[in-house]
N, C-alpha and C positions, 0 to 999 in steps of 0.2 A: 327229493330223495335222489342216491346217486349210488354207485357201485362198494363205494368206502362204507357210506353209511348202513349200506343192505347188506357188507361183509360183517360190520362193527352188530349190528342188531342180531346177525343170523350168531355170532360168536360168543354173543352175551348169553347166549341158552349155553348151561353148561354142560347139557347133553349133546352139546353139536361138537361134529370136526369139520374139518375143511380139507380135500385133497382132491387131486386133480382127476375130472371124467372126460376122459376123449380129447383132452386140450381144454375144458372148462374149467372155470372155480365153483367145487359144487361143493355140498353143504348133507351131512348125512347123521345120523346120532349113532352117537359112541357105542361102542361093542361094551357090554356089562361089567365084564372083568378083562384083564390082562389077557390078550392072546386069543380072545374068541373074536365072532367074527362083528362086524360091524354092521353098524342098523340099514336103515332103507333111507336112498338120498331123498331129500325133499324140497332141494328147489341145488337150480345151477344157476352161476350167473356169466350174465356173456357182455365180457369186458367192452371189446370194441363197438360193439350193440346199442349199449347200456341200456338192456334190459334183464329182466329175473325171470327163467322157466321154474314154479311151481309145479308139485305135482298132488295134483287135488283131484278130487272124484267128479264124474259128470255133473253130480245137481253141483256140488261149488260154482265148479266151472260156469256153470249156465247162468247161478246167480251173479254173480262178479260181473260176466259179461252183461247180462241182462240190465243191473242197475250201475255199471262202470265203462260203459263200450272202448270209450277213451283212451282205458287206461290198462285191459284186460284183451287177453284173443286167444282163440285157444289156439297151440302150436300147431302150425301146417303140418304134420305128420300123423301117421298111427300111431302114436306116441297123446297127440290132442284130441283124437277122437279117443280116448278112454281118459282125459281130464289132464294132461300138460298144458299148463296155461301160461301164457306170455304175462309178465306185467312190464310196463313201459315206467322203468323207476322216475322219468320224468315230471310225468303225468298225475301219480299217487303223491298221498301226502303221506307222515311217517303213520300215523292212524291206520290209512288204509294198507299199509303195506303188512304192518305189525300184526294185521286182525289175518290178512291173508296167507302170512309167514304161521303163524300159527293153526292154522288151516291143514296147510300141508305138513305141518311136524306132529300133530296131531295124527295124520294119515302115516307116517310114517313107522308112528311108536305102535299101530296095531297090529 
């Protein structure tokens, strides 16, 4: 997996958009109708990195990490101590990225 393919997959949901967070490429679902506000991001990706911040809840978190250590961490910040989790798009396969992506877009539509 790589930063193209994690753009191409997160953009294939047709509830997602893409716009810039902080200097990131981040990923968020669409606002309902015209003009209202837009949903909760659910994962950023950091180009020079090549890796995907997630944002998923403690047990995820802990799962991913626990049976993926590799390829999973949660973000050195207050931000991963409530479930930002690193994935190392390297590392995953498009499986585990998809199941993870979904994770956090899930977290975001509630």
């Amino acid at each position: 997996m790589d930063v193209t393919g994690a753009r191409d997959i997160a953009l294939g949901d047709q509830n997602a958009e893409e716009y810039d967070h902080f200097g990131k490429v981040a990923f968020r679902i669409r606002p309902k109708k015209a003009g209202a506000k837009p949903g909760r991001t659910f994962m950023t990706l950091w180009l020079d990195e090549g890796h995907a911040v997630l944002m998923l809840d403690l047990e995820q978190q802990t799962e991913l990490i626990a049976h993926h250590p590799a390829e999973f961490e949660a973000h050195p910040s207050k931000w991963g101590a409530k479930g930002a989790t690193i994935m190392h798009l390297t590392k995953v396969t498009e499986k585990q990225f998809r199941h993870a992506l979904s994770m956090a877009i899930k977290n975001a539509t509630r």
